[in-house]
Legacy VTK file of the C-alpha trace (Angstrom):
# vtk DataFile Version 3.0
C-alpha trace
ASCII
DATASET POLYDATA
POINTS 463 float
-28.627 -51.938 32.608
-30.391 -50.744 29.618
-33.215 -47.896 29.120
-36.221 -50.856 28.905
-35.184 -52.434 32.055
-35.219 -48.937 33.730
-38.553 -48.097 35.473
-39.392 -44.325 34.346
-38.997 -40.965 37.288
-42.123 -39.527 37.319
-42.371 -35.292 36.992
-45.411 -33.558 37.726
-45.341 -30.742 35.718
-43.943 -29.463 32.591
-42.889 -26.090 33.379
-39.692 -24.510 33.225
-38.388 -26.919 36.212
-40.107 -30.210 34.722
-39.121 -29.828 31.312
-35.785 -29.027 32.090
-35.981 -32.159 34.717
-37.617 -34.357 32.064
-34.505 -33.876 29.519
-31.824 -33.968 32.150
-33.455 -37.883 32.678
-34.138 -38.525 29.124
-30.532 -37.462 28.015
-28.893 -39.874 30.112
-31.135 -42.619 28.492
-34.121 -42.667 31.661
-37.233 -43.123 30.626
-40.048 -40.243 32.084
-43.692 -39.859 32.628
-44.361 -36.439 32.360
-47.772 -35.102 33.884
-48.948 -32.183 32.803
-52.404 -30.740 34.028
-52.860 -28.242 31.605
-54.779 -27.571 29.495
-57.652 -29.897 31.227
-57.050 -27.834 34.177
-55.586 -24.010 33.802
-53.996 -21.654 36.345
-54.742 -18.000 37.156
-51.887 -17.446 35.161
-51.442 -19.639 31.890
-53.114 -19.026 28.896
-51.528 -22.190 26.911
-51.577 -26.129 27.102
-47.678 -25.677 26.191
-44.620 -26.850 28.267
-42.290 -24.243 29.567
-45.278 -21.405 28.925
-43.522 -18.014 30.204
-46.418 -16.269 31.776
-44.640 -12.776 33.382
-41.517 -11.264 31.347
-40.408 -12.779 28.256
-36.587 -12.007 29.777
-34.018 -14.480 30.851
-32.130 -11.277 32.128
-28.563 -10.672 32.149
-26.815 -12.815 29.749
-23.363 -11.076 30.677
-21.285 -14.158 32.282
-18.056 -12.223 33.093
-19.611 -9.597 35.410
-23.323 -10.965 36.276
-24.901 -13.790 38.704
-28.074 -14.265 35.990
-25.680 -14.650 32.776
-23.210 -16.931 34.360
-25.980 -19.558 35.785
-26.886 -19.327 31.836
-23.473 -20.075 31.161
-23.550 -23.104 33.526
-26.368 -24.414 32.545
-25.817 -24.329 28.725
-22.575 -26.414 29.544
-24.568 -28.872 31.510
-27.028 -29.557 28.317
-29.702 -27.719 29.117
-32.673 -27.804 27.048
-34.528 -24.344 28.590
-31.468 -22.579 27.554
-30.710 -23.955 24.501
-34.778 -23.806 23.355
-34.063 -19.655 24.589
-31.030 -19.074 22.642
-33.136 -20.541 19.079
-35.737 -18.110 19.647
-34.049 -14.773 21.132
-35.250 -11.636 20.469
-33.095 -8.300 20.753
-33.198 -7.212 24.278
-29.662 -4.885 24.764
-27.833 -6.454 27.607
-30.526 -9.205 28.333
-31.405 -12.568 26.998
-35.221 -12.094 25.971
-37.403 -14.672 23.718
-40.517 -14.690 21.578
-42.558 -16.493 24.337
-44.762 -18.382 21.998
-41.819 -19.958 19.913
-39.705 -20.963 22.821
-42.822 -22.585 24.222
-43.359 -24.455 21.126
-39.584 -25.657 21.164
-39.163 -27.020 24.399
-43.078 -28.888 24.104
-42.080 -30.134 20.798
-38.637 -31.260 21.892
-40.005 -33.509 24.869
-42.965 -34.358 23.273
-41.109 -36.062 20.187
-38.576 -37.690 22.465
-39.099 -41.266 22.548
-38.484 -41.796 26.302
-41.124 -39.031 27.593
-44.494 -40.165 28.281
-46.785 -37.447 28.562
-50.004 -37.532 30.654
-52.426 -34.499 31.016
-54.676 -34.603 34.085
-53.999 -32.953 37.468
-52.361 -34.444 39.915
-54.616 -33.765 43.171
-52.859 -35.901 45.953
-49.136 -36.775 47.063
-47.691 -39.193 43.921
-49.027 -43.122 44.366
-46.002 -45.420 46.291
-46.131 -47.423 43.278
-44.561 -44.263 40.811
-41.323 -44.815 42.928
-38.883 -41.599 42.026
-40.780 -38.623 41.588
-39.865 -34.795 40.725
-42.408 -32.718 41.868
-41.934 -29.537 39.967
-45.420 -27.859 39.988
-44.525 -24.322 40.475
-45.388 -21.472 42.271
-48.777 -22.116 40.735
-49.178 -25.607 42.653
-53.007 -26.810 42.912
-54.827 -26.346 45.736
-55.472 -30.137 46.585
-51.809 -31.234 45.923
-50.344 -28.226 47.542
-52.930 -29.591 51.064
-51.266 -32.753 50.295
-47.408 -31.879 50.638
-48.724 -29.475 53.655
-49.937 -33.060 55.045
-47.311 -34.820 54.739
-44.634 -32.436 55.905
-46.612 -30.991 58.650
-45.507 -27.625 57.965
-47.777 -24.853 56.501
-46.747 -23.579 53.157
-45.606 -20.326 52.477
-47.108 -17.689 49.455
-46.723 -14.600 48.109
-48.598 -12.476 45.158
-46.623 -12.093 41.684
-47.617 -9.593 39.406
-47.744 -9.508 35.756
-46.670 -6.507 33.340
-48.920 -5.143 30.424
-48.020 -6.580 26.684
-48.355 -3.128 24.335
-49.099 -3.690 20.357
-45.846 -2.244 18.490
-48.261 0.037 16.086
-50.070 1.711 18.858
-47.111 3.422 20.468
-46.272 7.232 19.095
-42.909 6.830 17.976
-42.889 10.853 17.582
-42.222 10.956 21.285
-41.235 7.362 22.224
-37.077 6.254 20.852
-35.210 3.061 20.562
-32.405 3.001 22.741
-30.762 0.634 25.181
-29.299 1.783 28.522
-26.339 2.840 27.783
-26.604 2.040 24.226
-25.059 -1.088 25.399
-25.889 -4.435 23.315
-27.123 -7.820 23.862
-27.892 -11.018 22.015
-28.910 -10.673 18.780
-28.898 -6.487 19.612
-27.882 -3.384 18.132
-27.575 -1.224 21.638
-31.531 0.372 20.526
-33.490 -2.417 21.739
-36.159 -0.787 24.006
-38.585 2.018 23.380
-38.097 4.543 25.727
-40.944 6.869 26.550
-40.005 10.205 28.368
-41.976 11.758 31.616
-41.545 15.837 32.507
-41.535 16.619 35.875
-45.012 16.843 36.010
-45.950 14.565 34.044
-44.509 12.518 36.688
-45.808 14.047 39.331
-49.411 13.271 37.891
-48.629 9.817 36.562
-47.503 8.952 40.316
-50.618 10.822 41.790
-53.189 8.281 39.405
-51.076 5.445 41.032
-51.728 5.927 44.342
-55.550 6.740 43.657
-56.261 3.866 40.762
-58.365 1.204 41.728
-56.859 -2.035 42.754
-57.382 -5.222 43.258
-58.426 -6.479 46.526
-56.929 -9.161 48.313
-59.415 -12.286 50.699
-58.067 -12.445 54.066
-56.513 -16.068 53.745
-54.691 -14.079 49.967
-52.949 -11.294 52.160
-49.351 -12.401 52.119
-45.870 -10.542 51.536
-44.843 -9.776 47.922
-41.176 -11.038 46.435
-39.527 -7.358 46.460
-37.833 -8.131 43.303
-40.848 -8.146 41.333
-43.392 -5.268 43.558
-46.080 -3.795 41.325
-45.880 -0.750 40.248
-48.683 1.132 42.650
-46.544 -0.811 45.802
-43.452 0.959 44.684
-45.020 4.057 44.493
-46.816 4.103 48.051
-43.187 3.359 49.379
-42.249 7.080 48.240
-42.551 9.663 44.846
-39.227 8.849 44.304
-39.653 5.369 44.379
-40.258 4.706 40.927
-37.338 7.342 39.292
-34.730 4.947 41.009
-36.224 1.838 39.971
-37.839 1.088 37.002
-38.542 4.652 35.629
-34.721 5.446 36.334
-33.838 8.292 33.484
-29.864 7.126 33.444
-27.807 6.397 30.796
-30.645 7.267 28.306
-31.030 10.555 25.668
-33.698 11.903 23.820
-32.734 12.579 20.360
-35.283 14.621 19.537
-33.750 17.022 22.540
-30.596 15.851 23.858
-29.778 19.304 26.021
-32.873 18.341 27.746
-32.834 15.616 30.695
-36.038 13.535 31.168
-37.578 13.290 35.322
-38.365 10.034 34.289
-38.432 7.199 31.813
-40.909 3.941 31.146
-38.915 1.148 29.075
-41.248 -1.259 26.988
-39.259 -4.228 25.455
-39.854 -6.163 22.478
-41.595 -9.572 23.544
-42.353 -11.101 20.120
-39.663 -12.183 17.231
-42.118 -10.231 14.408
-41.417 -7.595 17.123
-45.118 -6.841 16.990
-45.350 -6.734 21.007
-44.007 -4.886 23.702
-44.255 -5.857 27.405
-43.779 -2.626 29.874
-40.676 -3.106 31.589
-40.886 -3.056 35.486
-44.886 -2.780 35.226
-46.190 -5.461 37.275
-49.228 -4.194 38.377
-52.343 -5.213 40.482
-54.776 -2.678 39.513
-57.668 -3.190 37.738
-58.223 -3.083 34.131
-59.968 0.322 33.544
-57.543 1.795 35.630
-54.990 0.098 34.095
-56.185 1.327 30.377
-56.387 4.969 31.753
-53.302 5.298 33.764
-50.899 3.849 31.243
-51.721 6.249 28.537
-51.380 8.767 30.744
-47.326 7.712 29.418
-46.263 10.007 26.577
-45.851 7.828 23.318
-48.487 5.763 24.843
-51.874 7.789 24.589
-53.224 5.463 22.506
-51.568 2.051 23.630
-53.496 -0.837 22.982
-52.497 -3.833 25.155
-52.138 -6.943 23.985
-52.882 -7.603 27.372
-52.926 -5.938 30.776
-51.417 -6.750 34.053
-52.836 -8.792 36.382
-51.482 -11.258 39.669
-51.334 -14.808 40.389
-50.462 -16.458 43.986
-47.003 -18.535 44.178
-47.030 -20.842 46.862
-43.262 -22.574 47.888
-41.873 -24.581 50.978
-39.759 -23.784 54.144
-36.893 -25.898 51.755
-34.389 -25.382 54.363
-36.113 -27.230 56.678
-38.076 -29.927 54.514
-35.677 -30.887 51.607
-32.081 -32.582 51.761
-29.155 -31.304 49.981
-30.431 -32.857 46.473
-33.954 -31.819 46.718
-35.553 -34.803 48.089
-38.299 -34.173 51.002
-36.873 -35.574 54.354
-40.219 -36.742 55.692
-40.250 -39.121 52.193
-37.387 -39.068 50.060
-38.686 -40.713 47.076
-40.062 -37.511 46.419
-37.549 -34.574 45.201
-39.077 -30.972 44.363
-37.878 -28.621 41.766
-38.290 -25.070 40.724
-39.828 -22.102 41.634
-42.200 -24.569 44.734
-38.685 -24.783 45.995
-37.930 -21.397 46.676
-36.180 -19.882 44.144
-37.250 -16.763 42.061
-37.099 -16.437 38.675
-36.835 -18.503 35.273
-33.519 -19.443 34.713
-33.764 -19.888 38.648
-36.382 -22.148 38.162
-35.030 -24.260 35.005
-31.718 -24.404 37.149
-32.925 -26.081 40.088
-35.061 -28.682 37.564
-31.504 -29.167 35.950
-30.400 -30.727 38.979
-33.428 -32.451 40.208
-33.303 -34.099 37.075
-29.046 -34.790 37.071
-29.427 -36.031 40.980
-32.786 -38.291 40.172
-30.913 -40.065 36.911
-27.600 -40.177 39.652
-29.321 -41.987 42.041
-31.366 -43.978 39.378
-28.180 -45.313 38.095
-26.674 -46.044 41.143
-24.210 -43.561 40.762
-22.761 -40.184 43.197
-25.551 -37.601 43.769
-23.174 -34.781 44.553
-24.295 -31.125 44.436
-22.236 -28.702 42.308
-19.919 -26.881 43.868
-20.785 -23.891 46.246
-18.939 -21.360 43.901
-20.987 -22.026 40.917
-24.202 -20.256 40.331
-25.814 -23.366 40.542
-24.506 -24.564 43.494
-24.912 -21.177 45.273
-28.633 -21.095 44.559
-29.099 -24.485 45.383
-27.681 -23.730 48.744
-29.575 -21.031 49.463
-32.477 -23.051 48.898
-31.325 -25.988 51.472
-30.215 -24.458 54.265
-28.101 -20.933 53.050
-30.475 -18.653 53.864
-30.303 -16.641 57.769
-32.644 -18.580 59.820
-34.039 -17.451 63.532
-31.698 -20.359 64.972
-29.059 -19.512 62.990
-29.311 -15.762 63.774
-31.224 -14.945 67.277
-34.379 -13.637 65.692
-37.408 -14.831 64.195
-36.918 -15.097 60.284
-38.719 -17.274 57.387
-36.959 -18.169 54.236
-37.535 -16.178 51.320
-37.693 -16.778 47.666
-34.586 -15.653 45.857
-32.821 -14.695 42.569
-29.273 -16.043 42.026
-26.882 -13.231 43.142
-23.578 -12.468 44.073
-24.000 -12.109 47.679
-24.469 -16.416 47.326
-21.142 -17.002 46.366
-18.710 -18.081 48.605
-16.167 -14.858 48.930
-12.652 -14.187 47.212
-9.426 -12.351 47.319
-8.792 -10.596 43.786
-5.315 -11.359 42.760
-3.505 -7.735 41.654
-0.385 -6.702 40.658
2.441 -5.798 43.633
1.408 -1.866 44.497
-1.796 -1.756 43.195
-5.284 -0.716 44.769
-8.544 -1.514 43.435
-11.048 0.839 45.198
-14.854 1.501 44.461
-16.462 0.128 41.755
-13.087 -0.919 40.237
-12.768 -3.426 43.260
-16.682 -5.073 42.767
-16.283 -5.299 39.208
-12.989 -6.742 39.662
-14.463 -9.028 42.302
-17.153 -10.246 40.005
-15.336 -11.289 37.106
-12.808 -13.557 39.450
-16.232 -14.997 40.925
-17.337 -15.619 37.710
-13.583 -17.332 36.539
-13.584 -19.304 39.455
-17.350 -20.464 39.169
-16.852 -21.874 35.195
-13.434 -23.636 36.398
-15.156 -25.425 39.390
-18.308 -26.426 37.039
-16.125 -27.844 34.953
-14.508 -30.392 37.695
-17.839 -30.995 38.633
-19.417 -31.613 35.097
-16.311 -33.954 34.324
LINES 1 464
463 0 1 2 3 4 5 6 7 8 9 10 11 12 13 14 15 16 17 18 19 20 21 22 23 24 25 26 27 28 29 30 31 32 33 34 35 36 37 38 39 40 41 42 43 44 45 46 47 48 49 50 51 52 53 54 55 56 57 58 59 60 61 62 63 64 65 66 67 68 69 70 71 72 73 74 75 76 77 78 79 80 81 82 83 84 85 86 87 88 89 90 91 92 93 94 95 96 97 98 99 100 101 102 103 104 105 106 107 108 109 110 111 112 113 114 115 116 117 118 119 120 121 122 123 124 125 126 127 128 129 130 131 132 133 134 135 136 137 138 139 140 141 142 143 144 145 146 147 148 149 150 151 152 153 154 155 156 157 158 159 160 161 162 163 164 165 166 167 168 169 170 171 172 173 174 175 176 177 178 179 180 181 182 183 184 185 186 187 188 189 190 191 192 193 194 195 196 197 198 199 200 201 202 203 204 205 206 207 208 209 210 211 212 213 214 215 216 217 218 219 220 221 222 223 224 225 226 227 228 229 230 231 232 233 234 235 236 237 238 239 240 241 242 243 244 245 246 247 248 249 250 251 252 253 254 255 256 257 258 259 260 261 262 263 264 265 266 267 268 269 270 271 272 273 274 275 276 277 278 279 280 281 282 283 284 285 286 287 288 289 290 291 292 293 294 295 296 297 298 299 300 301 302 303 304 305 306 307 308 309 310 311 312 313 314 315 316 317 318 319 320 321 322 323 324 325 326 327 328 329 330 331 332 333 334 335 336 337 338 339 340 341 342 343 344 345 346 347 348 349 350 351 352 353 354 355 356 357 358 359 360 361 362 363 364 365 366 367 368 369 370 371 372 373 374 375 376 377 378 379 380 381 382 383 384 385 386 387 388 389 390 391 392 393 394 395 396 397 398 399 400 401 402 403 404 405 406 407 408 409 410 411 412 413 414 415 416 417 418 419 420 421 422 423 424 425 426 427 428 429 430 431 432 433 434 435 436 437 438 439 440 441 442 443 444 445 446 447 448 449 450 451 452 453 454 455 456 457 458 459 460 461 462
C-alpha cells in the first residue's frame, strides 16, 4: 500500500501530544491533517500561534535515566524517534540536573518541522463538535486546555462528566533586574546537567525573618477568585505558592524554598532559613522563570510580594503568574488499552486530556497514540509497550492502573499523574552473596535496576 492510497488520521491539536502524534504517523509514511485552532482562537494560557507552545515551566525535568522516572521516559522516547525530544535536546538551555529549553526556539522547531513535512496538512480553525464520521481515525489531543464546545461534545458522547482542575503559572524575571550582590549561581548540589556547569540557577537567600514576613504577605495577598462551577481540586504537584503556604509556615522551606545542598559564597559559615531558585528560561539567558512559583494571586500583589525576595527588589517580570483550567477524562473508564474511546473507537485521545501530568508526560502518551493509530492504519499489532517501561507504566496508569472505589472499597476518582517510580512493576535487586543494601543504598539501588530493566524491555518492544 503506498502513502497516496492511504487516507490521512486526523489530530486535533498541535500541542505537545499532537505534534508528537502527527510525526509518529508521518514517519511511518501516513499522511495527517493537523488542526490547529490557534491562533484564530487562543486559550487562557497561550500567547503564540506555534505548535508545541510551552506555556508553564520551560523544564523537561530530570534528564538523569539511571536513577529517575522523568529522564528515563526521555530516554525511551528519544529511542522511539521522537520529535518533542529531539526538537528539546537542539534548543537546551543549562538547567543543572534538568533538561530545560529556550521555549520560543523549541516552539519554532517542532512548528517548522511538521509544517515543512510533506505529509502534514495543517488546518487552523477550532474544532467545536465531536470529529465528522467521514475523518475516519482521529487523535484527539486537545489538552488540558480543551474548548468549551468540544469538551460538551466528548461529555455527550461518553455520558460521563469531565473532570478539571486549576494549573498555575510561575513568574518569568528579566536577567538584568535581579541584584546579583545578594542573589549566586549555583545548582543543588553543584550537581550538573545538559549543557551545565553545576551553577545553573540563581539562588536568592531568605533570613529567618525575612521568611517569616515573606510567608505572612502570602497568606494576606490578594488572590484570585474562583466562579462556583471553577472551584475544583488542584494537581498537588504543581500547588501555587499561597496554597502551599496556608497548608503550614513550614510548608514552603521543604518544598520549593528548601535551603539544602546550597551555600552562600558571600558567607558560607552562615546557613540561609530559606532559598527561592529562578532558572534560566531563554538560550540568550536573558529570562528567568521562578522556580516552584506558580501562583494565583493577582498582579499588584504579585509585583509587591516577589520583591519582597532579596536579589529581587527590583525584579521586573517578563511576566507574572497567572492560572488556566485543565479539563481531562475518567480514562480508566472511557478509553481502551491504546487510547481509543470505548463508546466510539475511531476516536483515540492523547496527552495531558488523557490524564497525565506534565510535558514529556504529555508528548509520551501522543508518541503512542500516534505509533498505535499508524499500527492499526497499516493493519499491523497495536500492542502497548511493556509495563516496565516508563511508557508503558504511564500509559497504564492512565487505562485502568490507578486505585479505583471498585477496586479498593472506597469512593476514589482518577487523578492526573507524573511518571514515577511507584508505576513500575516491582523488582528484586540482584547483590553479591552476604551483602545488605539498607536505606537509601537499597532505593537507589532499586532504581537503577528499574531503569536497566525498563531500556532492555523497550528495546524488545521497539524491535
Amino acid at each position: 500500500m503506498t502513502q497516496q492510497s492511504l487516507a490521512p488520521v486526523h489530530i486535533v491539536g498541535a500541542g505537545l501530544a499532537g505534534s508528537e502524534a502527527a510525526w509518529q504517523l508521518v514517519s511511518r509514511d501516513i499522511p495527517v491533517v493537523l488542526h490547529e485552532m490557534r491562533p484564530r482562537r487562543g486559550t487562557e494560557a497561550h500567547k503564540t500561534g506555534g505548535f508545541a507552545e510551552l506555556v508553564c515551566s520551560n523544564s523537561f525535568r530530570s534528564d538523569d535515566h539511571e536513577n529517575n522516572a522523568v529522564g528515563l521516559l526521555h530516554e525511551e522516547m528519544r529511542r522511539a524517534g521522537s520529535l518533542i525530544m529531539s526538537s528539546a535536546d537542539a534548543n537546551k538551555v543549562p538547567a543543572g540536573g534538568a533538561l530545560a529549553v529556550d521555549r520560543e526556539a523549541f516552539s519554532e522547531k517542532v512548528t517548522a518541522t511538521l509544517r515543512a513535512h510533506p505529509l502534514v496538512t495543517v488546518v487552523e480553525g477550532e474544532i467545536d463538535g465531536l470529529p465528522p464520521e467521514d475523518w475516519g481515525d482521529v487523535v484527539v489531543a486537545t489538552g488540558p486546555l480543551t474548548s468549551p464546545a468540544l469538551a460538551d461534545a466528548i461529555r455527550a458522547a461518553t455520558g460521563a462528566a469531565s473532570l478539571a482542575f486549576f494549573d498555575a503559572i510561575a513568574p518569568i524575571v528579566h536577567f538584568d533586574s535581579i541584584d546579583m550582590d545578594k542573589a549566586w549561581f549555583q545548582s543543588r548540589y553543584d550537581k550538573p546537567g545538559p549543557g551545565g556547569t553545576g551553577a545553573d540557577y540563581i539562588n536568592c537567600p531568605m533570613d529567618r525573618d525575612q521568611y517569616e514576613a515573606f510567608v505572612d504577605a502570602l497568606l494576606a495577598g490578594e488572590k484570585t477568585e474562583f466562579k462556583d462551577f471553577e472551584k475544583t481540586p488542584y494537581f498537588d504537584g504543581c500547588l501555587p505558592i499561597e496554597v502551599m503556604a496556608e497548608r503550614g509556615r513550614e510548608t514552603l522551606r521543604h518544598g520549593p524554598m528548601k535551603p539544602v545542598g546550597l551555600t552562600n559564597p558571600r558567607d558560607p559559615t552562615v546557613k540561609s532559613h530559606a532559598i527561592v531558585q529562578l532558572r534560566q528560561d531563554n538560550a540568550l539567558g536573558t529570562l528567568y522563570n521562578m522556580v516552584g512559583f506558580q501562583t494565583k494571586l493577582k498582579y499588584g500583589a504579585q509585583a509587591d510580594i516577589f520583591r519582597m525576595i532579596p536579589g529581587l527588589e527590583k525584579a521586573e517580570f517578563a511576566r507574572l503568574g497567572g492560572l488556566h483550567r485543565n479539563t481531562y477524562l475518567d480514562s480508566p473508564r472511557l478509553l481502551d488499552p491504546v487510547l481509543r474511546l470505548r463508546a466510539a473507537p475511531r476516536l483515540r485521545f492523547a496527552g495531558q486530556v488523557t490524564g497525565c501530568e506534565g510535558y514529556v508526560e504529555s508528548a509520551s502518551i501522543g508518541l503512542l497514540a500516534g505509533r498505535f493509530a499508524a499500527a492499526e492504519r497499516l493493519g499491523t499489532s497495536a500492542a502497548p509497550p511493556p509495563p516496565t517501561t516508563a511508557l508503558g507504566a504511564l500509559l497504564g496508569h492512565i487505562t485502568g492502573g490507578h486505585i479505583s472505589a471498585e477496586t479498593e472499597g472506597a469512593p476514589r476518582s482518577f487523578q492526573p499523574m507524573n511518571v514515577n517510580f511507584g508505576l513500575f512493576p516491582p523488582i528484586e535487586v540482584p547483590r553479591e552473596p552476604g551483602q545488605r543494601l539498607r536505606g537509601h543504598e537499597k532505593t537507589i539501588a532499586k532504581r537503577q535496576a528499574i531503569c536497566r530493566r525498563a531500556l532492555v524491555d523497550l528495546g524488545g518492544w521497539l524491535g
